[in-house]
C-alpha positions in Angstrom: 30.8 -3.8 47.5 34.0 -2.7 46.0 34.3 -0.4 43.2 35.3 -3.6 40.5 32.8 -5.3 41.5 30.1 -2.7 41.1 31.8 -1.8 38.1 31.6 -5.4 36.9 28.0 -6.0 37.8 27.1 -2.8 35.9 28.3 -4.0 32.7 27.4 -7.3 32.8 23.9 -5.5 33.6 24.5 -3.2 30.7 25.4 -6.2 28.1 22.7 -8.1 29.1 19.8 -5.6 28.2 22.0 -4.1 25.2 21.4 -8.3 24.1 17.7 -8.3 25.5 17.3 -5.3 23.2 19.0 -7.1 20.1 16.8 -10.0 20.6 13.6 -8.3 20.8 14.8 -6.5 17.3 15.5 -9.4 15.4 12.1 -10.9 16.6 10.6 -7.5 15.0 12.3 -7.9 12.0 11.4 -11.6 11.3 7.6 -10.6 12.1 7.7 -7.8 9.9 9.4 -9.8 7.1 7.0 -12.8 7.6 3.6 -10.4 7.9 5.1 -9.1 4.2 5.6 -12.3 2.8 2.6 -14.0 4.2 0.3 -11.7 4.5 0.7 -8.4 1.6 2.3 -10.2 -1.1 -0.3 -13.7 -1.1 -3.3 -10.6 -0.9 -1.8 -8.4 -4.0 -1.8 -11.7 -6.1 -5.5 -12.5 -5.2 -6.1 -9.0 -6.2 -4.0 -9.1 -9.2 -6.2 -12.2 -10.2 -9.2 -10.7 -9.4 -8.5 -7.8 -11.6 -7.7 -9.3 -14.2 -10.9 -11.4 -14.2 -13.3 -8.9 -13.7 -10.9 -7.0 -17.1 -12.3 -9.9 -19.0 -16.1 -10.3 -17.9 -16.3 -6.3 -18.4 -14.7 -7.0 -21.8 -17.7 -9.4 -22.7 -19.9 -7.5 -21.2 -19.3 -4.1 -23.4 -18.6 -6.6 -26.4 -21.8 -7.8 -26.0 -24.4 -6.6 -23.4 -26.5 -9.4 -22.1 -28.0 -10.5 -18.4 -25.8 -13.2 -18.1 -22.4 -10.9 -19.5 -23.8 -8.3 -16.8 -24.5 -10.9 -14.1 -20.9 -12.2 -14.9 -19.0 -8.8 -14.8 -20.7 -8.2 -11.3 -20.0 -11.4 -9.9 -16.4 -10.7 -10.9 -16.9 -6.8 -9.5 -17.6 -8.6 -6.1 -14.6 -10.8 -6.2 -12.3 -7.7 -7.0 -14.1 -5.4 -4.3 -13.3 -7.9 -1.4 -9.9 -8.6 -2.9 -8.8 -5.0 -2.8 -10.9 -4.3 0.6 -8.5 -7.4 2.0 -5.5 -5.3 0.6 -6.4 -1.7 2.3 -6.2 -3.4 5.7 -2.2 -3.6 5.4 0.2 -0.7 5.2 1.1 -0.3 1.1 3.7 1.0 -0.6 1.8 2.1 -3.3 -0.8 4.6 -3.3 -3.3 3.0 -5.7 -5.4 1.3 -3.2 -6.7 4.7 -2.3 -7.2 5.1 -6.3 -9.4 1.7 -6.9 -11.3 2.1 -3.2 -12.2 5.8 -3.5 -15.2 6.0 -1.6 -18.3 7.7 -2.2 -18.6 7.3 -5.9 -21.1 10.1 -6.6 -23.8 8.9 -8.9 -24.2 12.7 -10.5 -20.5 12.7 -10.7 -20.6 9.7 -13.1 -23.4 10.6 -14.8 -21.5 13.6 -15.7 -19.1 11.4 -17.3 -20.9 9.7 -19.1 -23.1 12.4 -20.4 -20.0 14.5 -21.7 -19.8 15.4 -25.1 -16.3 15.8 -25.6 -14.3 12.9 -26.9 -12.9 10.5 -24.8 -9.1 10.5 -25.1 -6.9 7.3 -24.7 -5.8 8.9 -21.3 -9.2 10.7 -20.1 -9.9 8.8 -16.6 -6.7 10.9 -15.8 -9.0 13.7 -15.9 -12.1 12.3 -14.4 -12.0 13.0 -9.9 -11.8 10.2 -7.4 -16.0 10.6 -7.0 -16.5 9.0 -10.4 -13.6 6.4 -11.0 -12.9 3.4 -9.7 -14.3 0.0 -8.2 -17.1 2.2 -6.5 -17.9 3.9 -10.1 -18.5 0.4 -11.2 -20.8 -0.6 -8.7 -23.1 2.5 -9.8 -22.9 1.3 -13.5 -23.5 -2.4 -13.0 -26.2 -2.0 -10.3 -27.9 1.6 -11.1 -30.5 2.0 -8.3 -34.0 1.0 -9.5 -33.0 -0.6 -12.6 -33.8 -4.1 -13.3 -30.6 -6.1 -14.9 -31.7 -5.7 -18.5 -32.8 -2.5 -18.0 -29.0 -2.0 -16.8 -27.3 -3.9 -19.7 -30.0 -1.6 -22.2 -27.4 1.3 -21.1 -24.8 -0.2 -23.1 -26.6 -0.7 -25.9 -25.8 1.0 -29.3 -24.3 4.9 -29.3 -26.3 5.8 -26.3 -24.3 3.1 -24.2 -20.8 3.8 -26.5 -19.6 6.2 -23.1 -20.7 4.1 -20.5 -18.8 1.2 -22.3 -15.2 3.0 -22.2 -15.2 4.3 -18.6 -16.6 0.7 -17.7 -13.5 -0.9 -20.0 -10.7 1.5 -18.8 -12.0 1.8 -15.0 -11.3 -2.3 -15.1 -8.3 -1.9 -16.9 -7.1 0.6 -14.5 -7.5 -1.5 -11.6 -5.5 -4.6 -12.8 -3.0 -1.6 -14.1 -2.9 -0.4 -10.6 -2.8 -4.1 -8.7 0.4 -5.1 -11.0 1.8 -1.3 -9.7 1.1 -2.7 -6.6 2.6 -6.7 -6.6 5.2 -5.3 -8.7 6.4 -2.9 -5.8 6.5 -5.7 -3.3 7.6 -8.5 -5.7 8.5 -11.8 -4.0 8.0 -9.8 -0.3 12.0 -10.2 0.0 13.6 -7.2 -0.9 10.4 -4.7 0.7 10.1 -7.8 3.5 13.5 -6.0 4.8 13.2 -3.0 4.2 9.9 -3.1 6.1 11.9 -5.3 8.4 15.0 -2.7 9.3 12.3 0.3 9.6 11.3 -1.7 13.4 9.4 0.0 15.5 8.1 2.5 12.8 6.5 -0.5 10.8 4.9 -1.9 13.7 3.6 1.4 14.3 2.2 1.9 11.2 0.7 -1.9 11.0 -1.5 -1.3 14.2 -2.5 1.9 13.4 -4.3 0.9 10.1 -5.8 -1.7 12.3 -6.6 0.7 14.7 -8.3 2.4 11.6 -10.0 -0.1 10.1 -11.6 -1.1 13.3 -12.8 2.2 14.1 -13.7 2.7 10.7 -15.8 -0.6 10.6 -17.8 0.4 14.2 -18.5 4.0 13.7 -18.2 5.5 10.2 -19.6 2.1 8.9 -22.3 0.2 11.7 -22.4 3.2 13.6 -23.2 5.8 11.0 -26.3 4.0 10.1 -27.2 2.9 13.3 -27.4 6.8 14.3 -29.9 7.7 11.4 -32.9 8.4 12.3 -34.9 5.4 12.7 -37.9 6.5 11.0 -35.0 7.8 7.8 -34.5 4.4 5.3 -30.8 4.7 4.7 -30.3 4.9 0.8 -28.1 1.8 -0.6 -26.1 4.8 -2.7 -25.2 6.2 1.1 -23.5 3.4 2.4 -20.3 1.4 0.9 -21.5 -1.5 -0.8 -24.7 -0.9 -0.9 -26.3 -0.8 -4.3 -24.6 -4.3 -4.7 -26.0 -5.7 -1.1 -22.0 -5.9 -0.4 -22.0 -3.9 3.0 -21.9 -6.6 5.4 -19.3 -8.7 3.4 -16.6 -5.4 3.1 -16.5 -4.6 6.8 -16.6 -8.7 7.6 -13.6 -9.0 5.2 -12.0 -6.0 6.5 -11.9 -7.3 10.0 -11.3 -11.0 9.3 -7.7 -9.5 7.2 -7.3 -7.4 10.3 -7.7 -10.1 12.5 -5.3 -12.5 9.8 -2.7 -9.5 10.4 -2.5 -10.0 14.5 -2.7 -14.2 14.3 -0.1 -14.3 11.4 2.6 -13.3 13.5 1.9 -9.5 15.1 0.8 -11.1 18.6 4.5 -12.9 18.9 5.7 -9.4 19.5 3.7 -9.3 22.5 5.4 -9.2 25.7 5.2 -12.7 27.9 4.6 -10.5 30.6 1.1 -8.9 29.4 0.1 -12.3 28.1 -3.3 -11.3 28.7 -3.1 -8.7 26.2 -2.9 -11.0 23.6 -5.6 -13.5 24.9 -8.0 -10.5 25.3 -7.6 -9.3 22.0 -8.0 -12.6 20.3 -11.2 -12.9 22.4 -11.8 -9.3 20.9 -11.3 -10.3 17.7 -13.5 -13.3 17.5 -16.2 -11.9 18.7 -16.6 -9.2 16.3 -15.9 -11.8 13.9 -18.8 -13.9 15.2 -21.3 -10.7 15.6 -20.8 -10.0 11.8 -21.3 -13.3 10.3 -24.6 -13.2 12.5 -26.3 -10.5 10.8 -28.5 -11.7 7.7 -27.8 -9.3 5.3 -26.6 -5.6 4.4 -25.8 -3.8 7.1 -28.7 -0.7 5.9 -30.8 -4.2 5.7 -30.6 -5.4 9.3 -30.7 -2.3 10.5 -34.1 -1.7 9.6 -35.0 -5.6 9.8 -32.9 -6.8 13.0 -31.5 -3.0 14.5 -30.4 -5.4 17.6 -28.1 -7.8 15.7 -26.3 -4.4 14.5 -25.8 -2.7 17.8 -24.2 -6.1 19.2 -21.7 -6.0 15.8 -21.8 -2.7 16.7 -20.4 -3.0 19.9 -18.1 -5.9 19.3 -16.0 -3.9 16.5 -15.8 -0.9 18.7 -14.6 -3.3 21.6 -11.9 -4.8 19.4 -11.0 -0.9 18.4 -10.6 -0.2 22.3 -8.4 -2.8 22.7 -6.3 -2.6 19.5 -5.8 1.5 20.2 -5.3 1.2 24.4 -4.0 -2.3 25.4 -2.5 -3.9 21.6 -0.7 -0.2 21.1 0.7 0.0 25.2 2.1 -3.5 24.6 4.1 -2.8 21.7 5.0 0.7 22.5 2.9 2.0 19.3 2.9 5.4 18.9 -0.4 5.7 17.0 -0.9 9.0 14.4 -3.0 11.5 14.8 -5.5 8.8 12.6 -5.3 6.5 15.1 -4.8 8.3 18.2 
């Protein structure tokens, strides 16, 4: 071969991967601009609503404290909880999610609180730490172990319940002021759609790792912590997210039905043809853990004393779909995970 034609043949070669390369980046981009669009801006309106209606029940509730205000502000505490748990499973560009979902809400840490003598400022939650604020605070007020509901909605009764009534009011105000923080930051999905977009291969890394997360999370600090109590030791519903509302099962079953809404709403395009297994084996991964959740009959601390082999097969199904997000999801799309996700 003479030296033009080699020559030839190595740029042709060169302009063809250097297109190959351009292709495969504007499929990123319109991916990433899509999973903004379709998948974080539709779930900060829902919780944006949400918010906003559980601001009103809890304003009924501390205007006037009945069973059926109470049983409304906690259907509407339920409706926000899975709204924001939906919105923790994608990357944000606000910090607040952290701020609404801080996790464990200590009961002595509220009580605290609400047992304080000194006057409650108009900006006081500023003050109060991430154990006794947000949606998880709530949950403590409306469903105080032990209590019956009117023996709950007695607590906000008269000067006694004048405390517990503005840290309930401004912890729901706080969390629509914190989903509006949040929709307003990605607005119509356009404008942080491409700047999400042109980041590439850093966005994609940092959408599979919080799936990698949330997976993980889900099968070992969630199933798997209670499933390694001792079995004789009845987990205590304050120990476990979600569980003085009976919510545990719902949160991680929402969590990985947004992760799985994440892969199937555009993530699994990016997959290369050639490891087109990849993709069928984590859909297959994904739907059973799907399946393995929505079979268990109750809280998660429930079935593990009531039906313990339900929960090791969810179990083992989430920490399946883990494996394959963090080993064969992350080799396919050349993720580099964090030290989180690694």
């Amino acid at each position: 071969m003479n030296v033009e034609r080699r020559r030839f043949l190595q740029c042709t070669s060169a302009l063809s991967l250097s297109a190959l390369a351009s292709c495969h980046g504007g499929a990123k981009a319109k991916v990433l601009a899509a999973l903004v669009r379709d998948v974080a801006v539709p779930d900060s309106a829902a919780a944006v609503d949400a918010s906003r209606q559980l601001r009103v029940s809890v304003a009924k509730l501390v205007g006037t404290p009945t069973p059926a205000s109470l049983e409304t502000a906690r259907d509407e505490w339920k409706k926000a909880l899975l709204a924001w748990t939906r919105v923790r499973c994608f990357p944000s560009p606000e910090s607040t999610v952290s701020r609404v979902l801080s996790w464990p809400a200590r009961p002595e840490a509220v009580e605290v609180v609400l047992r304080d003598s000194k006057p409650m400022s108009a900006n006081f939650l500023d003050n109060v730490g991430p154990d006794a604020k947000g949606l998880f605070a709530l949950e403590y007020i409306f469903f105080p172990p032990g209590a019956q509901p009117e023996a709950a909605v007695a607590q906000f009764v008269g000067r006694e319940g004048g405390r517990r009534r503005r840290l309930t009011a401004e912890v729901s105000k706080d969390t629509v002021a914190s989903a509006e923080a949040l929709s307003k930051a990605l607005g119509d999905g356009t404008s942080y759609g491409q700047t999400f977009a042109d980041a590439g291969q850093e966005s994609i890394n940092r959408v599979v790792d919080q799936m990698v997360a949330t997976a993980e999370s889900v099968s070992a600090k969630r199933i798997g912590a209670i499933l390694g109590l001792d079995r004789d030791r009845l987990t205590q519903p304050v120990d476990v997210e979600g569980g003085l509302s009976g919510l545990s099962r719902d949160i991680v079953l929402a969590e990985i039905e947004a992760t799985e809404r994440i892969y199937r709403s555009g993530l699994r395009e990016l997959v290369p043809s050639a490891s087109a297994g990849v993709d069928e084996h984590v859909q297959a991964a994904f739907s059973a853990a799907v399946t393995a959740l929505r079979k268990l009959a109750g809280p998660l601390e429930q079935v593990a004393r009531d039906d313990r082999a339900s929960l090791e097969a969810a179990g083992a199904k989430t920490k399946a779909l883990a494996v394959a997000l963090k080993t064969e999801l992350a080799q396919a799309l050349g993720v580099k995970l964090s030290v989180r996700g690694a």
